[in-house]
NUBA-883530 format. One record per residue: residue in one letter; x, y, z of N, C-alpha, C, O in turn. Coordinates in steps of 0.02 Angstrom, whole numbers, plus 50000, padded with zeros to 5 digits. Layout:
BEGIN
aXYZXYZXYZXYZ
...
END
This chain:
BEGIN
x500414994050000500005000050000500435006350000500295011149965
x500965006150040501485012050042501665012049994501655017749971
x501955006949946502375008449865501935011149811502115014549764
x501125008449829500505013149781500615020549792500715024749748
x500585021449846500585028349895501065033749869500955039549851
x501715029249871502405035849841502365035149749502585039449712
x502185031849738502045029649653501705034149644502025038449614
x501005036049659500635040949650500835047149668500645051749631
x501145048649712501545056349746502005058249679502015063349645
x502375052349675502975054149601502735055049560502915060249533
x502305052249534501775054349467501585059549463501725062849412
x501145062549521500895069149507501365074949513501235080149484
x502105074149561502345079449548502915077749481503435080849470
x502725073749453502995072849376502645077749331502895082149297
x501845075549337501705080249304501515087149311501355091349269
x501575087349386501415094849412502105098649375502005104249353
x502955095149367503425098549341503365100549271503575106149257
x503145097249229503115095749175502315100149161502405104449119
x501905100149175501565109049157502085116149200502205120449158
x502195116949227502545120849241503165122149197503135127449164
x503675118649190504085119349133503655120849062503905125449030
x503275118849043502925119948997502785128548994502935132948954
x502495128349045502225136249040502795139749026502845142748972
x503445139749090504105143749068504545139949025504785134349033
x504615145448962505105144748914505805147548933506215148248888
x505955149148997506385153448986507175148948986507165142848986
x507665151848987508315147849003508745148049052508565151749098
x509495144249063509845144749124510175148049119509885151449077
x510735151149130511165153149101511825152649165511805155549219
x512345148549143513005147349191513475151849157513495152649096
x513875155049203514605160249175515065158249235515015160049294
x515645153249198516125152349201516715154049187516975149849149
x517135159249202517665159949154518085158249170518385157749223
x518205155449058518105160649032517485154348979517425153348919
x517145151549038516735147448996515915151649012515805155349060
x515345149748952514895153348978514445148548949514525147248889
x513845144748993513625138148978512675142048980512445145749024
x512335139648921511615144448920511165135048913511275130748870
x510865134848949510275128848955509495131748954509215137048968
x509305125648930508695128348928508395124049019508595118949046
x507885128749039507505127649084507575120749104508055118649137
x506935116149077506855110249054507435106149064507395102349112
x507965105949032508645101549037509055104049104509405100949145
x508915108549099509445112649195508945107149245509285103049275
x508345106849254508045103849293507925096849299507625093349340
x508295095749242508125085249206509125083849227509365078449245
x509445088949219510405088449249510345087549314510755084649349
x509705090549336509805091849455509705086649474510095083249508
x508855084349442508755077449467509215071249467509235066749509
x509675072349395509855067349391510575067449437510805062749470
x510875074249428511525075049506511105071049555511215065149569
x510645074349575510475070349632510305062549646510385059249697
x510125061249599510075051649599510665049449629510725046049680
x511375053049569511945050449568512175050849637512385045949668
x512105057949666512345057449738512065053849782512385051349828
x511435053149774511175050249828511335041049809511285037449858
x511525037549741511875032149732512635030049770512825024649794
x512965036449763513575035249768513795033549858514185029649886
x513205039549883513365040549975512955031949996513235028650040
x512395029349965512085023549984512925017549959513065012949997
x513185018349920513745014249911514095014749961514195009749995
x514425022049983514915021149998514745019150086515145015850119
x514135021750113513785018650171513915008750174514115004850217
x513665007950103513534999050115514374996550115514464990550124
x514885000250105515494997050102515794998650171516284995550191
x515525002950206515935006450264515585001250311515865000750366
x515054997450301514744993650353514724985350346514454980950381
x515004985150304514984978850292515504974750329515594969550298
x515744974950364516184970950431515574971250505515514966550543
x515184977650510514664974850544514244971550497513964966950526
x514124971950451513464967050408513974960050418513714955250447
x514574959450399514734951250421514794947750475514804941550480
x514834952250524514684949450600514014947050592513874941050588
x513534952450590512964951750607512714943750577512404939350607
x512964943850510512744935150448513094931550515512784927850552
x513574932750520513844926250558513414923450596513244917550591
x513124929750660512814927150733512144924150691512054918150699
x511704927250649511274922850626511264916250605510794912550618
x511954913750559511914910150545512074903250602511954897150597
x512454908150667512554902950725511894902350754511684896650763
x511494907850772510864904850793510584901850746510404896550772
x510404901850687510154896750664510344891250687509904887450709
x510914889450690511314880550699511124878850752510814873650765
x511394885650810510994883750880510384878250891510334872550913
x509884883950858509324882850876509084875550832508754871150861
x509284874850756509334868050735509614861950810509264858550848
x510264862650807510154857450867510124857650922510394853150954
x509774863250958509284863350990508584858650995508354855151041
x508394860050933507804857650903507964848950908507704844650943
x508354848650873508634839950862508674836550923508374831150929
x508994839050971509114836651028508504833351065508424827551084
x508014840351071507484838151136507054834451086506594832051119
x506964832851017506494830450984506854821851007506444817351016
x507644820151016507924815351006507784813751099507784808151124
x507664820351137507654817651213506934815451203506854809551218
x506524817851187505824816951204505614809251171505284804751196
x505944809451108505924798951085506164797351138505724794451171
x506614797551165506914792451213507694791851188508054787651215
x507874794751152508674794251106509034796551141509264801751119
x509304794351216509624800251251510254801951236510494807551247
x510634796151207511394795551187511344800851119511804804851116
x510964801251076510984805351002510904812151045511384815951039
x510294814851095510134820351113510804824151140511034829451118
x511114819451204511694821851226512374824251177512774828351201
x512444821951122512864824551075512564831051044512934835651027
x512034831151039511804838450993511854842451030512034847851006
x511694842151122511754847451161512424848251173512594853851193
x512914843451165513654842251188513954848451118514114854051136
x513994846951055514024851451005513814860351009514054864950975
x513334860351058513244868051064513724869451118514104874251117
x513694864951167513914868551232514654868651219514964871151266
x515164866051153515894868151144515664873351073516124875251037
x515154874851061515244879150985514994886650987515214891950966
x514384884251027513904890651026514324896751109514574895551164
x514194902051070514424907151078514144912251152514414915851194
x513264909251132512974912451195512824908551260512754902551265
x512794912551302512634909851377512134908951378512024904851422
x511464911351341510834909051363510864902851351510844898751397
x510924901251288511074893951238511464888351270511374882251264
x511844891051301512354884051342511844885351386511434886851343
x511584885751431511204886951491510634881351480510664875851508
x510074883251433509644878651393509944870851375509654865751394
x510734870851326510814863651306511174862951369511164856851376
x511404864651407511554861551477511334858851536511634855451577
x510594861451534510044858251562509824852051530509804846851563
x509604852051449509474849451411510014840751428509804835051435
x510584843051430510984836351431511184833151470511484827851464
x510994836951537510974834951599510504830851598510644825351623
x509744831651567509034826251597509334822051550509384816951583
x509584820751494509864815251442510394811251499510224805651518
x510834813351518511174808651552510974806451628511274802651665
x510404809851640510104808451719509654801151691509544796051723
x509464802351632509174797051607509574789351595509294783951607
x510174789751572510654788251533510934783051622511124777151622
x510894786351670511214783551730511944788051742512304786251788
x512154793851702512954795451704512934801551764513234806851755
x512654800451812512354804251858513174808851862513044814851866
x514034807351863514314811651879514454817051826514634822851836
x514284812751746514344819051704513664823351715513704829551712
x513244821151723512564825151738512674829151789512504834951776
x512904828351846513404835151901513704840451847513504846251844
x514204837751803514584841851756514104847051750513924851951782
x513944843651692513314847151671512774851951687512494855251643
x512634852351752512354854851798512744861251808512554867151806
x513444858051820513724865151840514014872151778514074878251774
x514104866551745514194870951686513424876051673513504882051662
x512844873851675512134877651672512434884051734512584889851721
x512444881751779512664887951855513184891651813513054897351794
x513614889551802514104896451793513844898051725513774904051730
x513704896751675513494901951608512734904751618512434906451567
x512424905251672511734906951700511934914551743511524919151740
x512464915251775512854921551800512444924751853512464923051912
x512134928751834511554936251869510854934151831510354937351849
x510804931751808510304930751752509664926351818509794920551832
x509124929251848508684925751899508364919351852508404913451869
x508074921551797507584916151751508094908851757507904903851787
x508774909451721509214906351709509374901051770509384894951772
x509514906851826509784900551891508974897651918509064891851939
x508394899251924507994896351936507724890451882507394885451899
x507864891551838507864884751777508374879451828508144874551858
x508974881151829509134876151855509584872851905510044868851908
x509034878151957508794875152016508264870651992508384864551996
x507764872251971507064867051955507314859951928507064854651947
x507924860551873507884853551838508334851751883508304845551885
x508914854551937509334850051974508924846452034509014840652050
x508414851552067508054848152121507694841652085507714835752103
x507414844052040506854836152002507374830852006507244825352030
x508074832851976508474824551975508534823652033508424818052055
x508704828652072508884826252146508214822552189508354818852236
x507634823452175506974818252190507194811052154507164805752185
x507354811452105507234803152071507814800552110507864794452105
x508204802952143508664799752158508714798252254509174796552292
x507794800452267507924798752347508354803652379508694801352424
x508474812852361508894815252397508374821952401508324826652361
x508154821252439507584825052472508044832552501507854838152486
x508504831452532508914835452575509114840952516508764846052516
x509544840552474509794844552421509234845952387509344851152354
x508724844152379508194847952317507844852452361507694857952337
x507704851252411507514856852458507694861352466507354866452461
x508524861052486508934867752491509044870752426509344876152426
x508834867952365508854873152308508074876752287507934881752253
x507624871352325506934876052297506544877452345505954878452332
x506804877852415506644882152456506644891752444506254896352458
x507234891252414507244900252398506824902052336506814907952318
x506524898252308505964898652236505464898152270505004899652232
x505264896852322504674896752348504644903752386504364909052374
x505004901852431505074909252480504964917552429504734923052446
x505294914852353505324921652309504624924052277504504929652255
x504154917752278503534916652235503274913252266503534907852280
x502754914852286502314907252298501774905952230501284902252237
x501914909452164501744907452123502114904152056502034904351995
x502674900152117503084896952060502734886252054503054881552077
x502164885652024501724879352049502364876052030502784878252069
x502564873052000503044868951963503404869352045503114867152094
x504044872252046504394872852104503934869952170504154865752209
x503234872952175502934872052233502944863552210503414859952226
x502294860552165502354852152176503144850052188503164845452230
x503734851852167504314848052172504364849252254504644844552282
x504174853852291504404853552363503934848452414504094844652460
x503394849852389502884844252412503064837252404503024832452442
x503284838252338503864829752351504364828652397504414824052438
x504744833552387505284833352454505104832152518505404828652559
x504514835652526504474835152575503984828852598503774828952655
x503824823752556503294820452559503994813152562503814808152592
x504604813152537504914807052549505414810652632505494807052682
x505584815352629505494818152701505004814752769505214813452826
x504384814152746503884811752796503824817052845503884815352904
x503674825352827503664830552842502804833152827502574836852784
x502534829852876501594830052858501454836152870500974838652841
x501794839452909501414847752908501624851852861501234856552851
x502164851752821502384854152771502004848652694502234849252638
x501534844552708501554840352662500614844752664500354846952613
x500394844952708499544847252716499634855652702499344859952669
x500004855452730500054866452705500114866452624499684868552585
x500884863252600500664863252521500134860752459499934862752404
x500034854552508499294852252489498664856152472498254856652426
x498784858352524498254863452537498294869152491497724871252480
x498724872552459499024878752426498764877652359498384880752321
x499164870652357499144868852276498244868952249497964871352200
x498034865852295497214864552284497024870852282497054873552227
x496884873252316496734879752316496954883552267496574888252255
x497464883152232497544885552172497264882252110497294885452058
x497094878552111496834872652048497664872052010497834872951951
x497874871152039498484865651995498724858252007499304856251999
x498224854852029498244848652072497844845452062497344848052087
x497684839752031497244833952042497054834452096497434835452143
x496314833752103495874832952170496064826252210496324825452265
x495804821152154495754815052179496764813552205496904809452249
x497224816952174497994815752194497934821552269498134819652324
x497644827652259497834829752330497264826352401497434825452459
x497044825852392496394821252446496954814052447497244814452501
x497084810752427497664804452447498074807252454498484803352478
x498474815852447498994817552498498914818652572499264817552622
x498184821952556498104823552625497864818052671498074817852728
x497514814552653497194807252675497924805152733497844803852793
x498634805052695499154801252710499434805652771499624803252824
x499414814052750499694818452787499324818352855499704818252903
x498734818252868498374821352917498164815252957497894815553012
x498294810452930498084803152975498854801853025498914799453081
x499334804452982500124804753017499924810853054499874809053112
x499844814653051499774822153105499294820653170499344822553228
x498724815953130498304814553189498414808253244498144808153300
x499004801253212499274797753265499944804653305500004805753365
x500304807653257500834811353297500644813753371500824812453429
x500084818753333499764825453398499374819253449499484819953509
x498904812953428498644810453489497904816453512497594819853471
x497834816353562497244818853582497124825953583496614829253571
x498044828553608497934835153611498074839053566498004844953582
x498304837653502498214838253449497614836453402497584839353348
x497154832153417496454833853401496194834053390495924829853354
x495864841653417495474846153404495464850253349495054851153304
x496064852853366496474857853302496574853753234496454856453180
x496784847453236496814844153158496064843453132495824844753077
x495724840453200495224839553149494834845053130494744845753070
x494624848553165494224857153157494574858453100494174861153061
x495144857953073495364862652987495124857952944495264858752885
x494704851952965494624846352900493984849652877493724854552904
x493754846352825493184849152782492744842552797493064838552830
x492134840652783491864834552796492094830252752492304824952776
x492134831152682492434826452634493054823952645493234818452623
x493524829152691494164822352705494264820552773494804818852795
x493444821252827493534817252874493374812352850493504807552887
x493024810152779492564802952758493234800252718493234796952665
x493744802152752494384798352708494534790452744494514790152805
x494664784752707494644779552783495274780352830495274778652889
x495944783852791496244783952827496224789652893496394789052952
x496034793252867495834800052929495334795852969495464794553027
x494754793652941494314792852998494544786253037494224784053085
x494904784353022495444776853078495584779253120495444778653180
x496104784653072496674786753148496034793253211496184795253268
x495514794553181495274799853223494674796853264494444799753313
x494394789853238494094785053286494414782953327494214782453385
x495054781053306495754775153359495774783353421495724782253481
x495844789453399496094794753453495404794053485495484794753546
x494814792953471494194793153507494134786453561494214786053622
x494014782853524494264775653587494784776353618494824774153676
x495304779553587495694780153661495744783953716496104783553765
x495284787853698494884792053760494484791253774494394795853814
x493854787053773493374782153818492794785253766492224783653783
x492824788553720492334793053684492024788953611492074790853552
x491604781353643491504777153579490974779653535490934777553477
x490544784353559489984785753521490184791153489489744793653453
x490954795053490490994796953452491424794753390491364796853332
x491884790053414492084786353368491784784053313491984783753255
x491004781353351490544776753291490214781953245490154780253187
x489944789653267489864794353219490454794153158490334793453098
x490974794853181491664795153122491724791753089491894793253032
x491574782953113491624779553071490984777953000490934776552940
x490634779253054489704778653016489904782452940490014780652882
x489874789952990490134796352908490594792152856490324790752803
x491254789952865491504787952836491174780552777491274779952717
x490994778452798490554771552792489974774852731489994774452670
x489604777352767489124783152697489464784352648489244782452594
x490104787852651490424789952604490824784152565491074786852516
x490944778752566491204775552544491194767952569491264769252629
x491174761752568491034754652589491584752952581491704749852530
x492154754452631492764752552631492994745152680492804744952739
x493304740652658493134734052696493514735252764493264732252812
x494154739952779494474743152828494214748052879494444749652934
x493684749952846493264752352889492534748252920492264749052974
x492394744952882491974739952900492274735452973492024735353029
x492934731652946493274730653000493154734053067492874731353115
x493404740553067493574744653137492964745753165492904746953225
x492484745453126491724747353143491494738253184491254738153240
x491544735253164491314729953182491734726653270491614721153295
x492154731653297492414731653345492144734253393492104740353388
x491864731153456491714737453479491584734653539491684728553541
x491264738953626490894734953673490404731153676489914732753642
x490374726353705489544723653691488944727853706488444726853672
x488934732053751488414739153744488264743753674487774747053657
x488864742453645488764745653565488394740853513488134742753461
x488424735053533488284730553481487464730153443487354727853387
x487054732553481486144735653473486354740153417486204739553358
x486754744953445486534751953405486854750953328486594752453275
x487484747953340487814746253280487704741553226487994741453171
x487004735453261486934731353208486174732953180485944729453135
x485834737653204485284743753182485544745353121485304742953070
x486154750353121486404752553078486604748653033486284748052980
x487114745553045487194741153001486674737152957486754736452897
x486214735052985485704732852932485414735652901485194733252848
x485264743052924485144748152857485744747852814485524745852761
x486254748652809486604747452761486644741752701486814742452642
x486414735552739486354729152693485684731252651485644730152591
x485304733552679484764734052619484784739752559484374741052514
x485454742652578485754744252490486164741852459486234742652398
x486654737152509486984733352480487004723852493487614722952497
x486814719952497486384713152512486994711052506487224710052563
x487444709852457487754705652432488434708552436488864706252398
x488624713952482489294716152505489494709852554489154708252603
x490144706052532490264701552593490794706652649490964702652693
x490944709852656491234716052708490864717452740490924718652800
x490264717652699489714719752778489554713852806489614712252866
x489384711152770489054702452802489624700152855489494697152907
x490254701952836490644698752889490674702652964490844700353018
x490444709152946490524715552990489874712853036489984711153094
x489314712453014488774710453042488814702753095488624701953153
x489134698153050489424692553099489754693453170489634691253226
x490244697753143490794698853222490384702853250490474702753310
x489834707553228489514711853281489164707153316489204707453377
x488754702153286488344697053316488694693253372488454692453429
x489504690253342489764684853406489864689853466489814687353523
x490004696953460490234700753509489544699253540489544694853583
x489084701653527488384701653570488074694053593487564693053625
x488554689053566488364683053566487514679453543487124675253565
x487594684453485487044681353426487204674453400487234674853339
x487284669853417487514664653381487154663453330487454662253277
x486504663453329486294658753262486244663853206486374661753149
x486094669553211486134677053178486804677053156486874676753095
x487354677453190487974675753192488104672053134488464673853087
x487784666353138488044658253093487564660753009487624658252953
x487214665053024486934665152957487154669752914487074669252853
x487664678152960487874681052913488354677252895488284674152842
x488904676452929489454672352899489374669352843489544671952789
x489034662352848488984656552790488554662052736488214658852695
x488504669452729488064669952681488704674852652488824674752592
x489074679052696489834680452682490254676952650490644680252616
x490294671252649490764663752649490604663552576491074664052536
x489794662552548489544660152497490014664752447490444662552409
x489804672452458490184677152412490854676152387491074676152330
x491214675052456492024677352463492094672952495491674672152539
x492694667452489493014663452529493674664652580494224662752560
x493614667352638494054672852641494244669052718493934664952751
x494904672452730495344672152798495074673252859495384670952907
x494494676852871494394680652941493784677752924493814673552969
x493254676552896492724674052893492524667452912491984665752936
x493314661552893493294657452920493644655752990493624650453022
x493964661953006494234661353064493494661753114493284657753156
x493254667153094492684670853132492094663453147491764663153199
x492084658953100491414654653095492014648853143491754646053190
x492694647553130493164643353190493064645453238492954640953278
x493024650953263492884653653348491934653153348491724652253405
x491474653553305490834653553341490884645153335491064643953393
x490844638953304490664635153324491314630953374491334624853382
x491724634853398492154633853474491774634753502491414629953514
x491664638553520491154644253577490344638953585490024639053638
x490134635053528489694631653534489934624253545489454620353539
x490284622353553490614617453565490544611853510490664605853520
x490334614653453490594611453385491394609853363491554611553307
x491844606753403492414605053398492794604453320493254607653294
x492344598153293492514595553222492304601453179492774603553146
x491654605253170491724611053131492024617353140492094622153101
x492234616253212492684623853202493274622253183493564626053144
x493654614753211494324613453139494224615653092494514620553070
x493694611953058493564612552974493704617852966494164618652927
x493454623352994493624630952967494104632452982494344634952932
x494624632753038495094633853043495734633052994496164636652969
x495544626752993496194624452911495894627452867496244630852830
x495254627552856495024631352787495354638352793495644640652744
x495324641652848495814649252856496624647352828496884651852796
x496934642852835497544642052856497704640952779498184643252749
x497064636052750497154632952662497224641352649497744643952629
x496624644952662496604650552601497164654452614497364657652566
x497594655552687498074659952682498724658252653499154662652653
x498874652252627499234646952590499704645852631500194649752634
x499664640652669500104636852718500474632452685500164629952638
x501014630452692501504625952641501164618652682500974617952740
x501164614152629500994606452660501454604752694501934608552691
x501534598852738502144596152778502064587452743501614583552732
x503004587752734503124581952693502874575352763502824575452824
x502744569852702502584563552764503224562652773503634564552732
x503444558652849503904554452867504304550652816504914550752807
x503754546552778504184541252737504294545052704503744546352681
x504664548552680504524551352590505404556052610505694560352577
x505584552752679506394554552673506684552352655506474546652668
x507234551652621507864545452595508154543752663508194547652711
x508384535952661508514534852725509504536652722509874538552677
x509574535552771510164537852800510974532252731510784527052704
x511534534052722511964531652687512424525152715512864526952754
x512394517852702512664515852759513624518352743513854517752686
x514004520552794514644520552778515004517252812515564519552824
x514854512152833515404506752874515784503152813516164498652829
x515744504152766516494501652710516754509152685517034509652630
x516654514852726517054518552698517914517852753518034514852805
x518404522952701518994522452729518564528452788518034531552788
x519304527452844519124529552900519594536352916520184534852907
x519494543452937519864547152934520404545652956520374541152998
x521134548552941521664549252978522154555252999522344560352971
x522274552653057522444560653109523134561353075523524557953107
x523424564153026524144565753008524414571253059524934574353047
x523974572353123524454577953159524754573753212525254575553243
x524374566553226524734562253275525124555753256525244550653289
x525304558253179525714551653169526404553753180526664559353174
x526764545853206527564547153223527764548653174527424547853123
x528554551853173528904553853130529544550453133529874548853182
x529664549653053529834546953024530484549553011530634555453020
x531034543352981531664546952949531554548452898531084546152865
x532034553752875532104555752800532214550352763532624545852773
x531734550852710532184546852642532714549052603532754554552575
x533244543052602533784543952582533634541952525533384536652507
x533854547952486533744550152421534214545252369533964543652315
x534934542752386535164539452370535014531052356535204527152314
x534664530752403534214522152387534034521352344533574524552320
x534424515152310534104513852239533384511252234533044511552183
x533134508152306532734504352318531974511552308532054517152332
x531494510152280531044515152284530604512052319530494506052308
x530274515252364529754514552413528874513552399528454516952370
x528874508052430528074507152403527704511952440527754512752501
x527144516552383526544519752429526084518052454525764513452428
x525864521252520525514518052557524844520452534524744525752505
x524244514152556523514516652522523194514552579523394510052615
x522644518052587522244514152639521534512452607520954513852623
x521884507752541520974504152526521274495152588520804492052613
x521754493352598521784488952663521704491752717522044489152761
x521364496752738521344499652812520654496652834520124498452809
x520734491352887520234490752911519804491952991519914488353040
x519434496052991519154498853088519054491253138518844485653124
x519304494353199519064490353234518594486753245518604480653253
x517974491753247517564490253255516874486553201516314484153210
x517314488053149517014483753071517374475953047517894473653072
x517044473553005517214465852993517644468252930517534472652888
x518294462852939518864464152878518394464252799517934460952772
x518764469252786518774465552694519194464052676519744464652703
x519074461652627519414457452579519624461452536519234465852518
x520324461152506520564466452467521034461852418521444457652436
x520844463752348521014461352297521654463152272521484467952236
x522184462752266522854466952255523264461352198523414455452202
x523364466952140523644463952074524304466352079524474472252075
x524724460952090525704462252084525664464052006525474459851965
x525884472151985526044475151929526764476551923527004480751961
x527204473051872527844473751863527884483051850527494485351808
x528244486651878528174491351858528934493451812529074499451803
x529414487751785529984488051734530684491651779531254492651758
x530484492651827531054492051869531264484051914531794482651941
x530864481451911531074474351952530814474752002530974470852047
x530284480052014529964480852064529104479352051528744481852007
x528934474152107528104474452102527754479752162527934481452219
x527184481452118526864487852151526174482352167526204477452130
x525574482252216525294483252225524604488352203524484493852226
x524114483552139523464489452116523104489252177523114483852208
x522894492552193522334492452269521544491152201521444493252144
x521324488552228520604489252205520254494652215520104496252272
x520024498752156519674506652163519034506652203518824511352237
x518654498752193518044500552211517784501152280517184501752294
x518374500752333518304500652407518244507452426518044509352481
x518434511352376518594518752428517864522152390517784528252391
x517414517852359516814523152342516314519852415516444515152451
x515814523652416515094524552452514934516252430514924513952373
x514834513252482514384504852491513524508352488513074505952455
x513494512752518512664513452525512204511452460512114512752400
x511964507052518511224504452436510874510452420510684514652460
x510794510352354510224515352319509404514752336509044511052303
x509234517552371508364518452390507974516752327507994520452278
x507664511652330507034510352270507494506852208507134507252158
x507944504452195508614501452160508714495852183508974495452238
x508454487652133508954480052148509414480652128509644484652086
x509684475852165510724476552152510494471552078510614471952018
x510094466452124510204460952078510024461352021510054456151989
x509764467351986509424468451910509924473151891509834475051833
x510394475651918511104479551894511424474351859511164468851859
x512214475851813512434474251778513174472851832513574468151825
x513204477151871513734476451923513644472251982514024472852030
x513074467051981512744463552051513104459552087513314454552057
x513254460252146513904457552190513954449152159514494446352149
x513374446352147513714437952141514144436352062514474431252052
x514024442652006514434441651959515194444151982515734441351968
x515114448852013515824451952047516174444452073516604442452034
x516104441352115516274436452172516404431252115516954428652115
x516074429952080516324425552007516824426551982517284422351979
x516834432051959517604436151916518184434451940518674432051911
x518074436752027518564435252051518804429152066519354428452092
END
């Protein structure tokens, strides 16, 4: 639109010149001496314009030559950020596949080439999560530090990475160091969320519940948090705060709860368990009840089904309103049982169970039906259930007696010998032509065993000397083989005794 714009401006004062020259005929006239130069109008004014093109050509030249050492800097740095940012690009496309060994070279290539500190800062972070990945946890330190010192004064820069050093320092179980780097990102912002979830971790393998329910609490409140992930933080946090504090602690934990995470099962455990342990069961059974509405948890069913035998009316009231929305929950059916044996309902007793049993074949159900027919002096059926507990919790079988191998007989083995109490002997004289027979103990026979018989073959051994073969087969194991006839072997003592 602007090049229409001056197109049209030039035009008209084209022709605005051009009637005007028209009208004046007159001429120029230059005096030089001893030159004297006469123009007409028209051509004096078609010579200016055109001086002026020329000058204004010549000063645009001699401008583009005087600058052209900054114009080649400038190509350069472009053409380095371009490259930069190419493998830049390459890298995190190669971290994000999973290529961590290709990624770490493209960021490795900037951080000896590229020129700027922001850029090493970025591929230095960048090649740090590649080798945190990779396992090279001490070049990933490197790495790290190299990000710190080309990051300088720069706040954006060192809080980058602080963030990615604390995150490795979580995967790696070091709670202590990621803290002390994103503690001061918190303290600077409390609208740094990123930083905030990483401290909530810290502080959550910490086992730091009041620092774990305050951020909890923050994050939610901000909507940057899964509901259903912060309600199982706090569930974990405040059930630990509420065994810590005990009774006199509370009041105060529970008064900051909302009703939805007293109906947590783990909160309402630990804040029933603090109620029974202060003699306060009816308020316990409110906590648990709420909880119970809110959810049919079999752990709470459990704790509910505990109680004095004075509770046992009010609780199996309740409880049976519950079965008639749910019939076929075996958690309640079993809950309803133990409320019954407590009150010593037996036959009420015997019918939730076996209707529990039918559903779910379960550990405590048959324990529960082993103690009511004890208690009734059904002996043989409260076994039955008992092992049936013991089958379902998988008890290893016990081997029978027979089914051991019996013992090895070794009365034909050789018999140890004490070489620390044998007499000593003279040297052999080395000079004796005579060579000495070695001694064997397949003829060694115990006192207390019947001789054998030992087979011994005189072998000329080409000195003029006979040696003594001992027979090999004395010094193995005699023990008979379990479930094995000799006499259907190929080795059976009466062909042996033949041979010989």
């Amino acid at each position: 639109m602007r090049t229409w714009f001056w197109s049209v401006v030039f035009l008209a004062l084209a022709v605005g010149l051009a009637l005007v020259l028209r009208e004046h005929g007159g001429n120029v006239l230059i005096i030089a001496q001893p030159w004297r130069i006469e123009l007409s109008i028209t051509f004096a004014a078609l010579l200016l314009l055109a001086a002026f093109f020329l000058l204004y050509i010549l000063i645009r030249v001699l401008t583009w030559l005087t600058s052209s050492p900054e114009r080649f800097r400038l190509w350069r740095g472009v053409r380095a950020q371009k490259r930069d940012h190419d493998w830049l690009e390459t890298g995190w496309v190669n971290l994000l596949e999973g290529r961590y060994t290709q990624a770490e070279k493209d960021f490795s290539k900037i951080l000896s080439q590229s020129k700027s500190p922001n850029r090493k800062v970025l591929a230095a972070l960048a090649s740090a999560r590649a080798l945190h990945r990779l396992g090279e946890f001490v070049r990933r330190d490197d790495a790290l530090q190299i990000a710190r010192e080309n990051a300088g004064s720069e706040p954006r820069l060192k809080e980058a990475a602080s963030t990615v050093a604390a995150e490795m320092y979580l995967d790696q179980d070091r709670p202590n160091e990621a803290l002390a780097l994103l503690q001061p990102l918190q303290d600077a912002s409390s609208r740094h969320y990123h930083a905030t979830r990483l401290l909530l971790r810290a502080h959550r393998q910490l086992h730091n519940h009041d620092r774990v329910y305050a951020l909890t609490r923050l994050l939610l409140r901000r909507g940057v948090i899964d509901k259903a992930q912060a309600l199982s933080y706090l569930e974990t946090a405040v059930a630990a705060r509420l065994h810590n504090g005990g009774l006199a602690g509370y009041k105060t934990i529970w008064g900051d709860l909302k009703s939805e995470e007293r109906a947590l099962p783990e909160i309402a455990l630990a804040g029933a368990a603090i109620q029974e342990s202060a003699g306060n069961i009816d308020e316990a059974s409110k906590i648990l009840e709420a909880a119970i509405n809110a959810k049919f948890e079999p752990r709470l069913l459990s704790a509910y089904s505990q109680c004095p035998p004075e509770q046992v009316a009010r609780r199996l009231s309740k409880a049976e309103v519950w079965l008639k929305s749910k019939p076929n929950d075996s958690a309640l059916l079993a809950m309803l049982g133990n409320l019954c044996l407590i009150g010593q309902l037996w036959g009420q007793g015997e019918r939730y169970l076996l209707r529990s049993m039918k559903i779910r074949s379960d550990v405590r159900i048959h324990a529960l039906l082993g103690n009511l027919y004890d208690r009734l002096g059904r002996s043989a059926d409260a076994m039955k259930h008992w092992r049936l507990a013991s089958g379902v919790a998988g008890v290893l079988p016990v081997l029978a007696a027979n089914r051991a191998l019996p013992a090895a007989d070794t009365r034909g083995d050789p018999t140890l010998i004490a070489f620390a109490n044998m007499p000593e002997t003279d040297l052999l004289d080395t000079n004796d032509s005579v060579v000495p027979q070695a001694a064997s103990a397949a003829g060694y026979v115990p006192d207390e065993a019947e001789p054998v018989a030992v087979n011994r073959a005189a072998v000329d051994d080409g000195l003029g000397l006979k040696s003594v073969e001992p027979d090999f087969d004395e010094y193995f194991d005699s023990a008979p083989i379990p479930g094995v006839d000799l006499s259907q072997t190929s080795d059976r003592p009466s062909d042996r005794s033949k041979n010989r």
